[in-house]
C-alpha positions in Angstrom: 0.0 0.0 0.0 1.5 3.2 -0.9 2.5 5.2 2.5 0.2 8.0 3.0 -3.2 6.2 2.5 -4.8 4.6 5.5 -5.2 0.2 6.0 -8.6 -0.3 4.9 -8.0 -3.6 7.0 -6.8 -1.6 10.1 -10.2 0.4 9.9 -12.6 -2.1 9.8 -10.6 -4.0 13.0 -10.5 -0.8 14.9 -14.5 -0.3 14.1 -15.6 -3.8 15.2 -13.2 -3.7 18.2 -14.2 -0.6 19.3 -16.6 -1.5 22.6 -19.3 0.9 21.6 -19.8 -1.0 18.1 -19.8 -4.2 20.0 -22.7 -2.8 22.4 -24.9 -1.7 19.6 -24.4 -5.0 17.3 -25.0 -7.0 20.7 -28.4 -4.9 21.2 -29.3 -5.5 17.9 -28.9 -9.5 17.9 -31.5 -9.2 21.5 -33.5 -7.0 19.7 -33.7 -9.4 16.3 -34.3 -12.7 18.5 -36.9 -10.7 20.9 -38.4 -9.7 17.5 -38.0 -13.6 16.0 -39.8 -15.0 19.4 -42.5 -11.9 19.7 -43.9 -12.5 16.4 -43.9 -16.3 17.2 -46.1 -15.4 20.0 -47.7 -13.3 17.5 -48.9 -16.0 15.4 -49.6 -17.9 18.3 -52.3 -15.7 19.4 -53.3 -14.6 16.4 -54.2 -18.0 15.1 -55.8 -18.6 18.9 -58.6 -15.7 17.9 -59.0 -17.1 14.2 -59.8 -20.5 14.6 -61.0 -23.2 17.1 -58.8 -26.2 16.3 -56.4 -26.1 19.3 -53.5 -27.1 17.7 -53.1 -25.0 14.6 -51.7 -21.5 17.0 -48.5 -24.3 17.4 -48.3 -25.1 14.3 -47.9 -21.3 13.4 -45.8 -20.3 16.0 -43.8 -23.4 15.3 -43.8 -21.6 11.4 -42.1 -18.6 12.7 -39.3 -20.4 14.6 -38.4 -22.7 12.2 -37.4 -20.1 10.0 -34.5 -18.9 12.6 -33.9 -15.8 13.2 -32.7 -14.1 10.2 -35.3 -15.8 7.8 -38.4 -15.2 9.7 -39.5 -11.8 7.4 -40.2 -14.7 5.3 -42.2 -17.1 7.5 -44.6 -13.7 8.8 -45.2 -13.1 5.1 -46.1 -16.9 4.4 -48.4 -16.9 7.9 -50.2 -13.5 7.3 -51.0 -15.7 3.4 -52.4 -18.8 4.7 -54.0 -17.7 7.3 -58.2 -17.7 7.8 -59.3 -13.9 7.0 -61.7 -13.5 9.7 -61.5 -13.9 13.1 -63.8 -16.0 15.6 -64.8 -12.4 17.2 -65.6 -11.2 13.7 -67.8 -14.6 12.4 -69.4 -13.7 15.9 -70.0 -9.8 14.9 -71.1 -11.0 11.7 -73.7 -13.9 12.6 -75.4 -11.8 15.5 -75.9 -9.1 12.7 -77.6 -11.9 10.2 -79.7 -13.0 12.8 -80.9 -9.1 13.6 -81.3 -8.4 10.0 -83.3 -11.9 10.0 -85.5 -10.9 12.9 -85.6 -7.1 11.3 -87.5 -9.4 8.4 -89.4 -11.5 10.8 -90.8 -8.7 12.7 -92.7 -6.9 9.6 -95.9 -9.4 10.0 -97.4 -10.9 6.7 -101.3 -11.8 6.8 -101.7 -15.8 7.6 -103.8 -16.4 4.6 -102.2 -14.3 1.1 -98.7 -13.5 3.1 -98.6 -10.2 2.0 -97.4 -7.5 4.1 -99.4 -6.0 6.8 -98.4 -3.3 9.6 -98.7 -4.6 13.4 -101.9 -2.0 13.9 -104.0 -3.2 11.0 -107.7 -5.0 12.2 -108.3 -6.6 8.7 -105.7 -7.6 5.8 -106.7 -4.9 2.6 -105.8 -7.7 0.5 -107.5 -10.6 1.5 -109.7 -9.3 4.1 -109.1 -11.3 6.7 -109.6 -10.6 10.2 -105.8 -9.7 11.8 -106.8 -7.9 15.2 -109.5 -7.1 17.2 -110.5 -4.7 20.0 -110.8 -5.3 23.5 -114.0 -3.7 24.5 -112.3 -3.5 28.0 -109.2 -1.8 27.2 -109.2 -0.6 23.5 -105.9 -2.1 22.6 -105.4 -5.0 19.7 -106.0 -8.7 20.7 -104.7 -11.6 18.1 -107.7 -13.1 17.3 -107.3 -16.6 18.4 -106.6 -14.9 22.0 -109.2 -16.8 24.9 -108.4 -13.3 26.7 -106.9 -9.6 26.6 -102.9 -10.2 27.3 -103.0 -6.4 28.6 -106.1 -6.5 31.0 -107.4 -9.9 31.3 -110.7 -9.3 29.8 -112.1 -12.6 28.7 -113.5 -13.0 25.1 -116.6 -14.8 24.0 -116.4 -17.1 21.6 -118.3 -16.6 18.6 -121.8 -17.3 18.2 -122.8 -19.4 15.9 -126.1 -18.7 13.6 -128.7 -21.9 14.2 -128.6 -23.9 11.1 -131.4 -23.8 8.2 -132.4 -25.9 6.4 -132.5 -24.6 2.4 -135.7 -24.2 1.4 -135.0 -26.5 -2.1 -134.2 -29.1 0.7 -136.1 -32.4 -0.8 -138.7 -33.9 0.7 -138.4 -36.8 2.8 -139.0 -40.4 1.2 -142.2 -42.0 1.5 -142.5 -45.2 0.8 -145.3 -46.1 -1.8 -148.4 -47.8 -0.3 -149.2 -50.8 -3.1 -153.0 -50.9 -3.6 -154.6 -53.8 -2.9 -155.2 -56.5 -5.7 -158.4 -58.4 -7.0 -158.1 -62.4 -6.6 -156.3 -64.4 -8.9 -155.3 -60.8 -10.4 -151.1 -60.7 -10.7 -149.7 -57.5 -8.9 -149.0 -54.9 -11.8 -151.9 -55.8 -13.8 -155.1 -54.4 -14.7 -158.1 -57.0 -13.9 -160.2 -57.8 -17.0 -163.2 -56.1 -17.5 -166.5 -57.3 -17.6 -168.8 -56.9 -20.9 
């Protein structure tokens, strides 16, 4: 080396020997293998919230170690790809919103005979006309119709009277049974008797 020009070689020694350098590249290793084990425990719990088989949060964890230290940028990448995309707490969020939507449906009532829609204060279905409420004389307020009694004050309904049955008037008459007149001697039923000349 020409004289003048500082060792390249004596540089680098005198950098990585210096006890400051050695501090901070000793900080860094803990902070790389605290980062390596932390996402491990990462997975680990992360895989706990997003499914119910008990052993797959091992198997991720056990994804992240096995790629070492200085690899596992690789293994987070591959984990965060396969996977599921919802949580358990989400699915939850998600069902519980079907089911009020559902019951959001359910609580619009549709009339028992044409199912067609019909508000919760109607008496009678303006499509089919039949009977959906009706009135408590006691206490004014709506009654289902196959109620024995008033759910708000008790009142007892009477069932419905029924009309005496008629007879129609093109009713037929009853059957009589034909009274055979009596026969002459020797004369066949069914026949005439011979008149005398």
């Amino acid at each position: 080396m020409p004289d003048g020009l500082p060792d390249p070689g004596k540089i680098w020694n005198d950098f990585i020997t210096n006890p400051l350098v050695q501090t901070a590249g000793t900080l860094i290793v803990i902070y790389v293998v605290l980062l390596w084990l932390g996402t491990a425990y990462w997975a680990f719990r992360d895989m706990q919230a997003r499914s119910e088989n008990p052993i797959l949060p091992y198997f991720a964890s056990a994804l992240i170690i096995f790629f070492t230290p200085l690899l596992f940028g690789f293994a987070v990448v591959l984990y965060l790809i396969v996977r599921p995309r919802e949580s358990l707490a989400e699915v939850y969020e998600r069902s519980l919103a079907e089911e009020s939507l559902l019951a959001e449906v359910e609580k619009n009532e549709l009339c028992p005979v044409c199912r067609d829609r019909v508000h919760a204060d109607w008496l009678v279905c303006p499509n089919c006309r039949t009977r959906l409420h009706r009135v408590c004389p006691s206490c004014s307020r709506l009654a289902d119709p196959e109620w024995p009694l008033c759910a708000y004050c008790g009142h007892e309904f009477r069932p419905p009277q029924r009309a005496p049955e008629r007879q129609p008037e093109w009713a037929p008459a009853p059957a009589v049974r034909p009274v055979e007149r009596p026969t002459e001697l020797g004369a066949e039923p069914g026949l005439r008797p011979a008149s005398n000349p």
